[in-house]
SEKEMAR-115993 format. One record per residue (C-alpha): x, y, z. Coordinates in steps of 0.5 Angstrom, whole numbers, plus 500, padded with zeros to 3 digits. Layout:
N
XYZ;...
This chain:
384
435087562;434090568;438095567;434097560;428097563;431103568;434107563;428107560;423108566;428114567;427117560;419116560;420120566;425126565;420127558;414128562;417133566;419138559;413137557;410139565;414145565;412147557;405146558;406150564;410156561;406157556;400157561;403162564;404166557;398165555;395168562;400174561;398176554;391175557;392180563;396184558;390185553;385185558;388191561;391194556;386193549;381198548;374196547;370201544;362201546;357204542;350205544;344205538;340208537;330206536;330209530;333214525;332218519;336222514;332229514;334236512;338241517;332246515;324243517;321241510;315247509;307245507;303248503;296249505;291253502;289260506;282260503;276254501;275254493;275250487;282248483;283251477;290250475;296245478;302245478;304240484;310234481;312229487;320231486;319236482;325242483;320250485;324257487;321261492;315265490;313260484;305259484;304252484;297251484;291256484;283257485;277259482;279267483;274270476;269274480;274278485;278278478;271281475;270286482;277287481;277291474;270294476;274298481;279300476;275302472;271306476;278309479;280311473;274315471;274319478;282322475;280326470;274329474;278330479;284333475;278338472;276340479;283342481;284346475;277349477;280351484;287354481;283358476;278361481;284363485;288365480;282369479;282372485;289374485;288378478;281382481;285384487;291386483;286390478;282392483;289395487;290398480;283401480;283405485;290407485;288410479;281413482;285415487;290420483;285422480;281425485;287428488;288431482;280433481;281436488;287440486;283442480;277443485;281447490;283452484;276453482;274455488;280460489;277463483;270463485;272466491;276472487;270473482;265474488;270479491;272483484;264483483;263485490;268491489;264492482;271490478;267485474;260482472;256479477;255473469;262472471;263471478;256466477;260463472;266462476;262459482;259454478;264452475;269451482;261447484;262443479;269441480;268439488;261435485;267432480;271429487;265427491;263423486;271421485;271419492;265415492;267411486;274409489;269406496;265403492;270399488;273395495;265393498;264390490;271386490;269383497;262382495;265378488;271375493;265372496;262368491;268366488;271363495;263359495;264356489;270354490;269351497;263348494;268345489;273343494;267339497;266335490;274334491;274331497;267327495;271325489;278323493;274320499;271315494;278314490;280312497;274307498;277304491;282303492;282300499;277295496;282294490;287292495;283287499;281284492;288283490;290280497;283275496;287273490;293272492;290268497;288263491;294262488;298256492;306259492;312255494;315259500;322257499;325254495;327245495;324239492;317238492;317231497;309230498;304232494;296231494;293227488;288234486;285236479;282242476;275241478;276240486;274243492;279245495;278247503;281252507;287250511;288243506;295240506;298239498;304239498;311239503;317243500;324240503;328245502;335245498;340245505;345240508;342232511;343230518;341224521;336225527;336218532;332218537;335213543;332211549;334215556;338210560;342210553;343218551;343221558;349222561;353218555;352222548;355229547;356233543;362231538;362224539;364220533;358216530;357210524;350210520;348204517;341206513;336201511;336198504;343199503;346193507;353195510;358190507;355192500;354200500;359201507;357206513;357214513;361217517;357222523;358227528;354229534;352235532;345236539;343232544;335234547;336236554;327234555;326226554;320226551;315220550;321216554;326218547;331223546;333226540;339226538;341231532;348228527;352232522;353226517;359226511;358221505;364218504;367219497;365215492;359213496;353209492;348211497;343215494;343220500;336224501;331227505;326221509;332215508;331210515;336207517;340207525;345211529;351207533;354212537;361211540;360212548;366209551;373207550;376201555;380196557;376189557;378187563;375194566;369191561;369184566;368188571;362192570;358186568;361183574;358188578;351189575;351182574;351181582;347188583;342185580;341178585;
Protein backbone atom coordinates (compact mmCIF):
# COMPACT_ATOMS: atom_id res chain seq x y z
CA UNK A 1 0.00 0.00 0.00
CA UNK A 2 2.98 2.05 0.76
CA UNK A 3 4.22 1.68 -2.39
CA UNK A 4 0.63 2.68 -4.42
CA UNK A 5 0.56 5.87 -2.65
CA UNK A 6 4.33 6.67 -3.71
CA UNK A 7 3.50 5.82 -7.44
CA UNK A 8 0.96 8.14 -6.87
CA UNK A 9 2.59 11.02 -5.23
CA UNK A 10 5.34 10.91 -8.04
CA UNK A 11 2.52 10.95 -11.17
CA UNK A 12 0.62 13.91 -9.28
CA UNK A 13 4.01 15.54 -9.19
CA UNK A 14 5.56 14.54 -12.78
CA UNK A 15 1.92 16.04 -13.95
CA UNK A 16 2.36 19.46 -12.34
CA UNK A 17 5.45 20.02 -13.69
CA UNK A 18 4.09 19.47 -17.67
CA UNK A 19 1.53 21.81 -16.84
CA UNK A 20 4.38 24.39 -15.33
CA UNK A 21 6.29 24.17 -18.22
CA UNK A 22 3.01 24.44 -20.67
CA UNK A 23 1.84 27.59 -18.85
CA UNK A 24 5.25 28.80 -19.12
CA UNK A 25 5.60 28.06 -22.87
CA UNK A 26 2.65 29.57 -23.80
CA UNK A 27 3.57 32.69 -21.40
CA UNK A 28 6.51 33.17 -23.39
CA UNK A 29 4.65 33.07 -26.84
CA UNK A 30 2.01 35.16 -25.94
CA UNK A 31 4.68 37.55 -24.74
CA UNK A 32 6.34 37.24 -27.95
CA UNK A 33 3.68 37.53 -30.35
CA UNK A 34 2.80 40.57 -28.19
CA UNK A 35 6.60 42.06 -28.45
CA UNK A 36 6.03 40.92 -32.31
CA UNK A 37 2.52 43.12 -32.66
CA UNK A 38 3.86 45.86 -30.66
CA UNK A 39 6.79 46.40 -32.74
CA UNK A 40 5.96 45.49 -35.87
CA UNK A 41 1.66 46.27 -36.06
CA UNK A 42 0.89 49.76 -37.72
CA UNK A 43 -1.62 51.60 -35.87
CA UNK A 44 -2.85 54.50 -38.20
CA UNK A 45 -3.78 57.89 -36.16
CA UNK A 46 -5.94 60.24 -37.36
CA UNK A 47 -6.50 63.51 -36.13
CA UNK A 48 -10.71 65.00 -36.61
CA UNK A 49 -11.66 67.66 -37.28
CA UNK A 50 -14.24 70.80 -34.94
CA UNK A 51 -16.10 70.97 -37.84
CA UNK A 52 -16.86 70.28 -41.54
CA UNK A 53 -18.69 71.06 -44.46
CA UNK A 54 -19.26 70.37 -48.11
CA UNK A 55 -18.86 73.47 -50.06
CA UNK A 56 -18.13 74.32 -53.95
CA UNK A 57 -14.31 74.85 -54.94
CA UNK A 58 -15.60 78.15 -56.27
CA UNK A 59 -17.14 80.92 -53.58
CA UNK A 60 -20.84 80.95 -54.02
CA UNK A 61 -22.04 84.66 -55.67
CA UNK A 62 -24.62 86.93 -53.83
CA UNK A 63 -27.08 89.21 -55.70
CA UNK A 64 -27.43 92.34 -54.14
CA UNK A 65 -29.15 95.22 -55.62
CA UNK A 66 -27.10 98.30 -56.74
CA UNK A 67 -29.93 100.54 -56.53
CA UNK A 68 -32.97 101.23 -53.94
CA UNK A 69 -36.66 100.89 -55.63
CA UNK A 70 -39.63 99.06 -55.77
CA UNK A 71 -39.84 95.06 -56.94
CA UNK A 72 -41.67 94.71 -60.23
CA UNK A 73 -41.10 91.44 -61.44
CA UNK A 74 -39.11 88.25 -59.55
CA UNK A 75 -37.88 85.42 -60.91
CA UNK A 76 -35.88 84.03 -57.75
CA UNK A 77 -36.82 80.06 -56.97
CA UNK A 78 -34.44 78.41 -54.08
CA UNK A 79 -32.81 75.50 -56.08
CA UNK A 80 -33.59 76.99 -59.16
CA UNK A 81 -30.95 76.32 -62.12
CA UNK A 82 -29.84 80.54 -63.65
CA UNK A 83 -27.08 80.81 -66.63
CA UNK A 84 -24.88 83.81 -66.49
CA UNK A 85 -26.51 87.20 -67.38
CA UNK A 86 -30.17 85.62 -66.67
CA UNK A 87 -32.55 88.81 -64.97
CA UNK A 88 -33.55 87.40 -62.13
CA UNK A 89 -35.50 90.17 -60.28
CA UNK A 90 -36.12 93.70 -61.82
CA UNK A 91 -37.34 97.35 -60.18
CA UNK A 92 -39.71 100.08 -61.10
CA UNK A 93 -37.47 101.49 -64.30
CA UNK A 94 -40.63 103.43 -66.02
CA UNK A 95 -39.58 106.95 -65.53
CA UNK A 96 -35.93 106.36 -66.92
CA UNK A 97 -37.57 104.31 -69.41
CA UNK A 98 -39.80 107.51 -70.26
CA UNK A 99 -36.68 110.04 -70.31
CA UNK A 100 -35.15 107.25 -72.16
CA UNK A 101 -37.34 107.31 -75.21
CA UNK A 102 -37.65 111.26 -75.09
CA UNK A 103 -34.04 111.22 -75.64
CA UNK A 104 -34.39 109.07 -78.60
CA UNK A 105 -36.93 111.12 -80.03
CA UNK A 106 -35.08 114.11 -79.62
CA UNK A 107 -31.92 112.41 -80.95
CA UNK A 108 -33.73 111.28 -83.95
CA UNK A 109 -35.11 114.75 -84.72
CA UNK A 110 -31.69 116.35 -84.83
CA UNK A 111 -30.38 113.68 -87.76
CA UNK A 112 -32.27 115.08 -90.51
CA UNK A 113 -31.32 118.63 -89.80
CA UNK A 114 -28.13 118.01 -89.45
CA UNK A 115 -28.19 115.82 -92.90
CA UNK A 116 -29.99 119.20 -94.45
CA UNK A 117 -27.01 121.62 -92.98
CA UNK A 118 -24.26 119.07 -94.16
CA UNK A 119 -25.78 119.06 -97.98
CA UNK A 120 -26.35 123.13 -97.17
CA UNK A 121 -22.14 123.36 -96.44
CA UNK A 122 -21.55 120.72 -99.73
CA UNK A 123 -23.40 122.86 -102.07
CA UNK A 124 -22.24 125.96 -100.93
CA UNK A 125 -18.66 124.59 -101.56
CA UNK A 126 -19.80 122.97 -104.38
CA UNK A 127 -20.77 126.52 -105.56
CA UNK A 128 -18.02 128.05 -104.75
CA UNK A 129 -15.72 125.71 -106.54
CA UNK A 130 -18.14 126.12 -110.11
CA UNK A 131 -17.88 130.22 -109.55
CA UNK A 132 -14.28 130.23 -109.31
CA UNK A 133 -14.05 127.70 -112.22
CA UNK A 134 -16.58 129.96 -114.31
CA UNK A 135 -15.08 132.96 -113.22
CA UNK A 136 -11.55 131.62 -114.65
CA UNK A 137 -13.31 130.78 -117.87
CA UNK A 138 -14.48 134.31 -117.69
CA UNK A 139 -11.74 136.35 -117.78
CA UNK A 140 -9.95 133.90 -120.08
CA UNK A 141 -12.33 134.54 -122.35
CA UNK A 142 -12.15 138.63 -121.73
CA UNK A 143 -8.97 138.46 -121.84
CA UNK A 144 -8.39 136.75 -125.35
CA UNK A 145 -10.74 139.36 -126.17
CA UNK A 146 -8.96 142.08 -125.25
CA UNK A 147 -5.72 140.73 -126.82
CA UNK A 148 -7.49 140.58 -129.78
CA UNK A 149 -9.15 144.21 -129.44
CA UNK A 150 -5.82 145.22 -128.82
CA UNK A 151 -4.51 143.82 -132.21
CA UNK A 152 -7.45 145.54 -133.63
CA UNK A 153 -6.81 148.86 -131.75
CA UNK A 154 -3.04 148.62 -132.65
CA UNK A 155 -4.13 148.45 -136.39
CA UNK A 156 -6.16 151.34 -136.31
CA UNK A 157 -3.83 153.12 -134.84
CA UNK A 158 -1.17 152.39 -137.73
CA UNK A 159 -4.14 153.41 -140.07
CA UNK A 160 -4.86 156.61 -138.10
CA UNK A 161 -1.33 157.55 -138.29
CA UNK A 162 -0.96 156.67 -142.08
CA UNK A 163 -4.11 158.93 -142.82
CA UNK A 164 -2.69 162.09 -140.79
CA UNK A 165 0.57 161.56 -143.11
CA UNK A 166 -1.13 161.08 -146.43
CA UNK A 167 -3.54 164.21 -145.50
CA UNK A 168 -0.67 166.25 -144.40
CA UNK A 169 1.17 165.37 -147.79
CA UNK A 170 -2.23 166.44 -149.14
CA UNK A 171 -2.77 162.47 -150.84
CA UNK A 172 -6.31 162.27 -148.95
CA UNK A 173 -9.18 164.15 -147.65
CA UNK A 174 -8.76 165.66 -144.13
CA UNK A 175 -12.85 163.63 -143.85
CA UNK A 176 -10.93 160.55 -144.20
CA UNK A 177 -7.99 160.99 -141.96
CA UNK A 178 -10.79 162.28 -139.05
CA UNK A 179 -12.40 159.27 -139.64
CA UNK A 180 -9.57 156.88 -139.32
CA UNK A 181 -8.41 158.68 -136.11
CA UNK A 182 -11.92 157.91 -134.61
CA UNK A 183 -11.93 154.89 -135.43
CA UNK A 184 -8.21 153.89 -134.18
CA UNK A 185 -10.09 156.07 -130.58
CA UNK A 186 -12.76 154.06 -130.77
CA UNK A 187 -10.86 150.53 -130.61
CA UNK A 188 -8.32 151.72 -127.89
CA UNK A 189 -12.00 153.10 -125.83
CA UNK A 190 -12.80 149.20 -126.67
CA UNK A 191 -9.73 147.66 -124.95
CA UNK A 192 -9.49 149.94 -121.72
CA UNK A 193 -13.05 149.35 -121.23
CA UNK A 194 -11.80 145.26 -121.91
CA UNK A 195 -9.41 145.78 -119.39
CA UNK A 196 -11.69 147.03 -116.65
CA UNK A 197 -14.15 144.28 -117.11
CA UNK A 198 -11.50 141.70 -116.79
CA UNK A 199 -10.30 143.52 -113.10
CA UNK A 200 -13.49 144.03 -111.96
CA UNK A 201 -14.52 140.24 -112.38
CA UNK A 202 -11.80 139.08 -109.81
CA UNK A 203 -12.76 141.72 -106.62
CA UNK A 204 -16.65 140.64 -107.49
CA UNK A 205 -15.72 136.64 -107.32
CA UNK A 206 -14.09 137.81 -103.88
CA UNK A 207 -16.62 139.70 -102.59
CA UNK A 208 -19.41 136.59 -103.50
CA UNK A 209 -16.51 134.16 -102.04
CA UNK A 210 -16.94 136.16 -99.18
CA UNK A 211 -20.31 135.90 -98.33
CA UNK A 212 -20.89 132.62 -99.44
CA UNK A 213 -17.71 131.39 -96.69
CA UNK A 214 -20.33 133.57 -94.16
CA UNK A 215 -22.94 131.79 -94.63
CA UNK A 216 -21.40 128.63 -94.40
CA UNK A 217 -19.55 129.43 -91.27
CA UNK A 218 -22.69 130.55 -90.00
CA UNK A 219 -24.04 127.00 -90.95
CA UNK A 220 -21.14 124.95 -89.66
CA UNK A 221 -21.91 126.86 -86.05
CA UNK A 222 -25.67 125.49 -86.30
CA UNK A 223 -23.83 121.95 -87.19
CA UNK A 224 -21.97 122.15 -84.61
CA UNK A 225 -24.73 123.47 -82.27
CA UNK A 226 -26.78 120.68 -83.37
CA UNK A 227 -23.86 117.85 -82.75
CA UNK A 228 -22.78 119.01 -79.48
CA UNK A 229 -26.58 118.78 -78.56
CA UNK A 230 -26.74 115.10 -80.20
CA UNK A 231 -23.58 114.29 -77.94
CA UNK A 232 -25.60 115.65 -75.00
CA UNK A 233 -28.26 113.13 -75.92
CA UNK A 234 -26.90 110.69 -76.14
CA UNK A 235 -24.48 110.57 -73.23
CA UNK A 236 -27.84 111.30 -71.41
CA UNK A 237 -29.23 108.14 -73.05
CA UNK A 238 -26.13 105.94 -71.84
CA UNK A 239 -26.63 106.99 -68.16
CA UNK A 240 -30.17 106.12 -68.74
CA UNK A 241 -29.56 103.12 -69.99
CA UNK A 242 -27.10 102.22 -67.36
CA UNK A 243 -29.84 103.53 -64.54
CA UNK A 244 -31.73 100.58 -66.13
CA UNK A 245 -29.67 98.29 -66.18
CA UNK A 246 -29.07 98.65 -62.61
CA UNK A 247 -32.65 97.67 -61.83
CA UNK A 248 -32.48 94.44 -63.30
CA UNK A 249 -31.05 91.93 -60.80
CA UNK A 250 -28.77 89.51 -63.19
CA UNK A 251 -27.50 86.27 -62.24
CA UNK A 252 -23.42 86.93 -62.58
CA UNK A 253 -22.42 83.16 -63.31
CA UNK A 254 -24.11 80.37 -63.73
CA UNK A 255 -25.16 77.75 -60.67
CA UNK A 256 -27.90 76.72 -58.45
CA UNK A 257 -30.01 79.27 -56.73
CA UNK A 258 -28.88 78.21 -52.77
CA UNK A 259 -30.69 81.21 -50.80
CA UNK A 260 -33.29 83.14 -51.80
CA UNK A 261 -35.02 86.25 -50.19
CA UNK A 262 -39.03 85.91 -49.74
CA UNK A 263 -39.95 89.35 -51.82
CA UNK A 264 -43.25 90.24 -53.93
CA UNK A 265 -43.70 92.52 -56.55
CA UNK A 266 -44.66 95.65 -54.57
CA UNK A 267 -41.71 95.70 -52.19
CA UNK A 268 -39.20 98.15 -51.38
CA UNK A 269 -36.05 97.01 -52.43
CA UNK A 270 -32.93 98.80 -50.91
CA UNK A 271 -29.79 99.61 -52.19
CA UNK A 272 -27.07 96.77 -51.40
CA UNK A 273 -30.17 94.30 -50.09
CA UNK A 274 -28.94 90.83 -50.27
CA UNK A 275 -31.74 88.28 -52.57
CA UNK A 276 -30.26 85.63 -53.26
CA UNK A 277 -26.69 83.51 -53.35
CA UNK A 278 -25.65 81.59 -56.72
CA UNK A 279 -23.27 78.64 -55.97
CA UNK A 280 -21.71 77.99 -58.95
CA UNK A 281 -22.03 74.63 -60.87
CA UNK A 282 -18.16 73.42 -60.10
CA UNK A 283 -16.46 70.43 -58.07
CA UNK A 284 -17.30 69.95 -54.02
CA UNK A 285 -14.75 69.93 -51.55
CA UNK A 286 -14.85 69.58 -47.80
CA UNK A 287 -13.33 72.58 -46.00
CA UNK A 288 -12.51 71.32 -42.06
CA UNK A 289 -11.53 73.60 -39.67
CA UNK A 290 -9.15 71.60 -36.94
CA UNK A 291 -7.61 73.04 -33.88
CA UNK A 292 -3.88 74.43 -34.23
CA UNK A 293 -2.30 71.64 -31.78
CA UNK A 294 -4.09 68.97 -34.32
CA UNK A 295 -3.06 70.65 -38.07
CA UNK A 296 0.01 72.34 -37.27
CA UNK A 297 2.87 70.28 -38.20
CA UNK A 298 0.68 67.23 -38.41
CA UNK A 299 -1.62 67.85 -41.76
CA UNK A 300 -0.13 68.22 -45.32
CA UNK A 301 -1.13 68.29 -48.26
CA UNK A 302 -1.65 64.86 -49.73
CA UNK A 303 -2.73 62.77 -46.81
CA UNK A 304 -5.50 60.48 -47.03
CA UNK A 305 -8.82 61.51 -45.33
CA UNK A 306 -12.21 59.88 -44.46
CA UNK A 307 -15.34 62.09 -44.42
CA UNK A 308 -18.45 61.09 -42.46
CA UNK A 309 -21.26 63.50 -43.10
CA UNK A 310 -24.23 64.20 -40.56
CA UNK A 311 -27.38 62.80 -41.26
CA UNK A 312 -26.02 60.17 -43.20
CA UNK A 313 -24.86 57.60 -40.63
CA UNK A 314 -21.57 55.45 -41.59
CA UNK A 315 -22.40 52.13 -41.38
CA UNK A 316 -25.51 52.60 -43.34
CA UNK A 317 -24.54 55.21 -46.34
CA UNK A 318 -20.49 54.29 -45.90
CA UNK A 319 -17.77 57.10 -45.69
CA UNK A 320 -16.42 59.42 -48.85
CA UNK A 321 -13.08 59.10 -49.56
CA UNK A 322 -10.84 62.33 -49.42
CA UNK A 323 -7.66 63.96 -50.31
CA UNK A 324 -5.73 67.18 -48.51
CA UNK A 325 -5.86 69.36 -51.23
CA UNK A 326 -4.59 73.10 -48.90
CA UNK A 327 -3.64 73.64 -45.60
CA UNK A 328 -4.06 77.48 -43.89
CA UNK A 329 -0.52 78.52 -43.05
CA UNK A 330 -2.56 81.69 -40.56
CA UNK A 331 -4.45 80.18 -37.67
CA UNK A 332 -7.28 82.28 -37.47
CA UNK A 333 -9.58 82.70 -34.37
CA UNK A 334 -7.58 79.45 -32.74
CA UNK A 335 -8.88 77.30 -36.04
CA UNK A 336 -6.84 76.34 -39.36
CA UNK A 337 -8.68 75.76 -42.35
CA UNK A 338 -8.07 72.75 -44.22
CA UNK A 339 -9.23 72.44 -47.71
CA UNK A 340 -10.00 68.65 -49.00
CA UNK A 341 -10.58 67.03 -52.69
CA UNK A 342 -13.60 64.72 -51.95
CA UNK A 343 -14.46 61.55 -54.28
CA UNK A 344 -17.95 60.10 -53.90
CA UNK A 345 -17.58 56.40 -54.11
CA UNK A 346 -19.47 54.72 -56.96
CA UNK A 347 -22.59 53.67 -56.21
CA UNK A 348 -22.93 56.16 -53.36
CA UNK A 349 -26.38 57.12 -51.83
CA UNK A 350 -25.54 60.41 -50.39
CA UNK A 351 -27.01 62.96 -51.97
CA UNK A 352 -23.61 65.18 -52.31
CA UNK A 353 -24.28 69.30 -52.30
CA UNK A 354 -23.40 72.27 -51.45
CA UNK A 355 -23.62 73.30 -47.60
CA UNK A 356 -23.74 69.42 -46.05
CA UNK A 357 -22.02 69.39 -42.32
CA UNK A 358 -20.45 66.44 -41.37
CA UNK A 359 -16.30 66.08 -40.02
CA UNK A 360 -13.07 65.08 -41.55
CA UNK A 361 -10.50 62.47 -40.09
CA UNK A 362 -7.17 62.90 -41.42
CA UNK A 363 -4.56 60.09 -41.52
CA UNK A 364 -1.43 61.73 -39.71
CA UNK A 365 0.49 58.92 -38.61
CA UNK A 366 1.42 55.57 -39.04
CA UNK A 367 3.35 53.41 -36.16
CA UNK A 368 4.14 50.71 -34.14
CA UNK A 369 1.88 50.05 -30.87
CA UNK A 370 4.67 49.78 -28.80
CA UNK A 371 6.04 53.30 -30.46
CA UNK A 372 2.33 54.54 -29.41
CA UNK A 373 2.94 53.07 -25.59
CA UNK A 374 5.81 55.13 -25.43
CA UNK A 375 4.50 58.53 -26.11
CA UNK A 376 1.94 58.24 -23.83
CA UNK A 377 4.04 57.09 -21.46
CA UNK A 378 6.35 59.95 -21.82
CA UNK A 379 3.43 62.47 -21.91
CA UNK A 380 1.82 60.88 -19.22
CA UNK A 381 5.12 61.46 -17.06
CA UNK A 382 5.83 65.10 -18.80
CA UNK A 383 2.49 65.78 -17.47
CA UNK A 384 3.18 65.12 -13.49
Amino acid sequence: MASSFHRTSQSLRLDRGIWSITAFAVAITLIVAWLVWAFKAVVVRYEVSDSARLEVDAAPYPLDAQVAGKLTASRLVLGKEVRAGEILAELDSRGEQLSLNQERIHRASLAPQLAALHSEVSSDEQGNAAERAAVTVAVGGAEAQRRQAEAQAALAEEEAARANRLRSEGLIPEAEARRANADAQSKRAAVESMKASVLRLEPELQIRRRDREAIMAETRSDIARLESDAATSAANAKRLEFEIENRRIRAPISGRLSECATLRPGAYITAGQQLGVIVPSSKLQVVAEFSSEAALGKIHPGQNAIVKLEGFPWAQFGTLSARVARVAGEIRDGKVRVELAVQAPIGSRIPLQHGLPGSAEIEVERISPAVLLLRSAGQAVGAR
